[in-house]
Every structure is written in C-alpha cells, then in structure tokens.
C-alpha positions as CSV (number, residue, x, y, z in Angstrom):
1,X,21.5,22.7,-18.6
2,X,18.6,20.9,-16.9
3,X,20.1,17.4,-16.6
4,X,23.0,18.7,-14.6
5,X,23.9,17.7,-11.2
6,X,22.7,20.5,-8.2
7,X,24.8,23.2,-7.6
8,X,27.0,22.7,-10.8
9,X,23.8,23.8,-12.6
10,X,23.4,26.3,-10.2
11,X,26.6,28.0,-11.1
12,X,26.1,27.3,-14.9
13,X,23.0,29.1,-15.5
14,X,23.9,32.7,-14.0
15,X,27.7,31.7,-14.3
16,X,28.2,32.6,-10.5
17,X,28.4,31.2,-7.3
18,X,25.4,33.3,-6.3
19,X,23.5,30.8,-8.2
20,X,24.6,27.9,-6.2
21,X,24.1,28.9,-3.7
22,X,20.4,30.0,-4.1
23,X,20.0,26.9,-5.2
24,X,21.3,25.0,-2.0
25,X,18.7,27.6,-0.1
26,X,15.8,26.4,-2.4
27,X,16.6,22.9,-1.3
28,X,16.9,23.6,2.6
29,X,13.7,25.6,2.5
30,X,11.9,22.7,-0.4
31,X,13.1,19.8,2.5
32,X,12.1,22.0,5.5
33,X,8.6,23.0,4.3
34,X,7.9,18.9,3.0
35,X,9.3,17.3,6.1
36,X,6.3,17.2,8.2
37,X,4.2,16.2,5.7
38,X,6.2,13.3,5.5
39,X,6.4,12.6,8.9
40,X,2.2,13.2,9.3
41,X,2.1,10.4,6.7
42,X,4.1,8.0,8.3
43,X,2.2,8.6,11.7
44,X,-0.9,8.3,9.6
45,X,0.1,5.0,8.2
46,X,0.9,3.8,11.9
47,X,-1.8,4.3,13.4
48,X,-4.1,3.2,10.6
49,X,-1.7,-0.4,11.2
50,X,-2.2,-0.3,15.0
51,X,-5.8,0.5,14.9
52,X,-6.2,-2.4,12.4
53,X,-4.2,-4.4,14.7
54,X,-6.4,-3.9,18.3
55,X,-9.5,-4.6,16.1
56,X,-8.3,-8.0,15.9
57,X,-7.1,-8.5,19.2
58,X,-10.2,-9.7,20.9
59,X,-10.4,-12.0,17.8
60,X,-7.1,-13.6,18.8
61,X,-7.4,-13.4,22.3
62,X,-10.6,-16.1,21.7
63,X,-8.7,-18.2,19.5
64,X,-5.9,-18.8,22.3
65,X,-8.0,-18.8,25.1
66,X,-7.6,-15.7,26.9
67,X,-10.2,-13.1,26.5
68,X,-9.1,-10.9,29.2
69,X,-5.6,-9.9,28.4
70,X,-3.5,-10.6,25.4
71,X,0.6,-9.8,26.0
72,X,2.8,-7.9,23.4
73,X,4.9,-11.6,23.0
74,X,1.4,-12.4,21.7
75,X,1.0,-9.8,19.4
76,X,4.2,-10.6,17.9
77,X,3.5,-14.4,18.1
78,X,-0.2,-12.7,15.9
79,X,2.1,-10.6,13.6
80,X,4.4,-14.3,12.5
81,X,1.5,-15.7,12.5
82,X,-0.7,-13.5,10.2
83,X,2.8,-13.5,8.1
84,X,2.6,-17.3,7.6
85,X,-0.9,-17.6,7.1
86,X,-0.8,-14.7,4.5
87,X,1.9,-16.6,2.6
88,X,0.0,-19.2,2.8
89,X,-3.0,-17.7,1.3
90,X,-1.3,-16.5,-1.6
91,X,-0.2,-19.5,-2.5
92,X,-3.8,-21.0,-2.4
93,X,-5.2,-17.9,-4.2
94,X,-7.5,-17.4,-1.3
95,X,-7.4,-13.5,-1.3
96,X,-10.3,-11.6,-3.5
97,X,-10.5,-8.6,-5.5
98,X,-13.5,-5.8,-4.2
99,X,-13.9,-3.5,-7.1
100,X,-15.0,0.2,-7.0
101,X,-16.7,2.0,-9.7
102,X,-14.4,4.7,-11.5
103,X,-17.2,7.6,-12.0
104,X,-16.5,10.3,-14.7
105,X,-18.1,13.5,-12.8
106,X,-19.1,15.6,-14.8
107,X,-21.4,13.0,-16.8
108,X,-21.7,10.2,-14.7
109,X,-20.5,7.8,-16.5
110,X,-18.8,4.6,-15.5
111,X,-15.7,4.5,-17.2
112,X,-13.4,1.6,-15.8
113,X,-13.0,-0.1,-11.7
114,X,-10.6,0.0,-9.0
115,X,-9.4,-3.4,-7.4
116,X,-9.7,-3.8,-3.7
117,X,-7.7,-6.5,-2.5
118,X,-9.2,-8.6,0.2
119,X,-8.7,-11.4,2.4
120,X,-10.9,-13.2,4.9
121,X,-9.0,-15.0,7.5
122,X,-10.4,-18.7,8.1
123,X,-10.3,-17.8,12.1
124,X,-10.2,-14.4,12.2
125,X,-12.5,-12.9,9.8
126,X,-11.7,-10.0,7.0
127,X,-8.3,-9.0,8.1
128,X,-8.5,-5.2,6.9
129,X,-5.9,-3.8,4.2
130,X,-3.9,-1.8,5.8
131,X,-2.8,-4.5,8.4
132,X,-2.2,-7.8,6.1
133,X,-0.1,-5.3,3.4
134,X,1.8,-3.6,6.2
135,X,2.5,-6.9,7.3
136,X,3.4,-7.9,3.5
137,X,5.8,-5.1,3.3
138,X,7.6,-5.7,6.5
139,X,7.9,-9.3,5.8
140,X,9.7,-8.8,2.1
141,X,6.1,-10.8,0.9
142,X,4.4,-7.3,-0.9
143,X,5.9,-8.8,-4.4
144,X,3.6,-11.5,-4.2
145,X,0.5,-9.4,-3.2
146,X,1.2,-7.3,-6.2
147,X,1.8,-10.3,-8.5
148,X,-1.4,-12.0,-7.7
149,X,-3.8,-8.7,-7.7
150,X,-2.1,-8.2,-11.2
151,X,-2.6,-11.8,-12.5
152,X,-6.1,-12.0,-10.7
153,X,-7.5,-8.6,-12.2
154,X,-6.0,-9.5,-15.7
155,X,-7.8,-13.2,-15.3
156,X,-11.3,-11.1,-14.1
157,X,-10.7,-8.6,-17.5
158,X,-10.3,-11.2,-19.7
159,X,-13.3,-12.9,-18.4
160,X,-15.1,-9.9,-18.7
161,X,-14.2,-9.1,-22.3
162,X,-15.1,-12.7,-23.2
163,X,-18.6,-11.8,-21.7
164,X,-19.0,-8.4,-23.7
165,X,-18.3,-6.3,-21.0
166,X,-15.7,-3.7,-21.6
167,X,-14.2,-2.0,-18.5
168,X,-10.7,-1.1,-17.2
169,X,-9.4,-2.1,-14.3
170,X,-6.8,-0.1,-12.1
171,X,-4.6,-1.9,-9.9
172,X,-2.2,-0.3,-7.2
173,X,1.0,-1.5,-6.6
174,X,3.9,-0.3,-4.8
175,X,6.3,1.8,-7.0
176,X,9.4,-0.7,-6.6
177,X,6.8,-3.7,-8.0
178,X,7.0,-1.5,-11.3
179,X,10.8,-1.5,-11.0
C-alpha cells in the first residue's frame, strides 16, 4: 500500500525485511545524491543577498556621511533600517508590480504575464528583489509582500478586464503563503 509509512511499506510489499531495508538504502542514496543541490541553492541565494547588499552600500554610506568606509554595525543598522522602511512601504502601497510577457514558443503568442514586484527606495533607489524579500523573510514580514502582490495584481486584472483586455497574471509566492 502506497499511503504507508517508510519501511512498514517496505516490508509489506515483498513481505520481507529485505524490502525495508532496500528501501532505507533508496533513501540514504535519494538524500546523499540531493544534498548538494540543496546546499548550491542556499549559497546561491546568499550570495545573490550579499551582492544585492554591497550594491547599496555606497548608497548608504552617502546618506550617513561616510563615503569611505561603512562598518558591519552599519550594515545591520541598514538591514533594521531597510526592515522598517519596507514595512512601512507596504502599508503605503508604495511597492509596484513589473510584468513580463508569458510567450507560448512554439507560436509566439502572448498568452498571460508574470508579476515582478518592485520597490524604489525614496533615498536609496530601486532596492533589487532578492535583498528587500530576503529581508521580508528574515523579518516574519514576507506575508505582507505576498498579500499585497496578490491584492495588487488582482486590482491591475480587474482593471484590465474592465478595459477589454484579457490576460492572466502569475504571481509567486512563498509555498507557506498558500498554506
């Protein structure tokens, strides 16, 4: 039976423990072969934050006054900072949606968009994605994101359909917003 736990399905199918435990080896070998791919991701995703971050160091290192050198304190102090004013721009529906044509490829044809969330810092300029909703996640704020790209896109659709133009729009949200 499918729906049974590991191991005790193991053993049900052939009716032996051989089954078991060929079925703990499948899993040793399945978590052993997908384990760096994991840990490339997370690196990925790193990196993609701290390169995100340095591009707008210099930025902040004008707005306090010190071109030259800006300390780690700082960066945190930029991090709470960022957090706050991101909060605060949600609340004042200040972010945008960016849309991207969905292309069918073997005709060509347009057949829906993808949202692009964006937000242009007042000081700092277009604060790039991977930064402000790293920051969203790590500050238990990424809810909110979601929420207002979903109402935001729905409000855009609607307008849209009003105006005769039919389209679908994909949003992405993290998989625990759908829970």
């Amino acid at each position: 039976d499918w729906t049974a736990p590991p191991f005790i399905s193991g053993y049900a199918a052939p009716g032996s423990y051989a089954g078991a435990v060929l079925q703990g080896v499948n899993l040793l070998v399945g978590a052993a072969l997908y384990l760096p791919f994991v840990r490339i991701a997370e690196s990925m995703k790193k990196e993609s934050f701290n390169m995100a971050f340095k591009e707008l160091m210099p930025g902040y290192a004008e707005s306090i006054g010190d071109t030259d050198h800006v300390l780690s304190g700082e960066a945190k102090a930029l991090s709470a900072s960022l957090v706050n004013d991101l909060t605060m721009a949600i609340e004042r529906k200040e972010l945008s949606l960016e849309y991207q044509p969905q292309v069918e490829a073997t005709t060509g044809e347009v057949f829906g968009v993808e949202a692009f969330m964006r937000w242009d810092h007042s000081h700092l300029g277009r604060i790039p994605p991977g930064l402000f909703i790293t920051l969203a996640e790590d500050a238990g704020i990424i809810k909110h994101l979601g929420d207002w790209a979903l109402e935001e896109s729905c409000r855009q659709l609607s307008a849209g359909r009003k105006a005769g133009v039919p389209v679908v729009i994909s949003v992405n949200l993290p998989v625990h917003h759908l829970a």
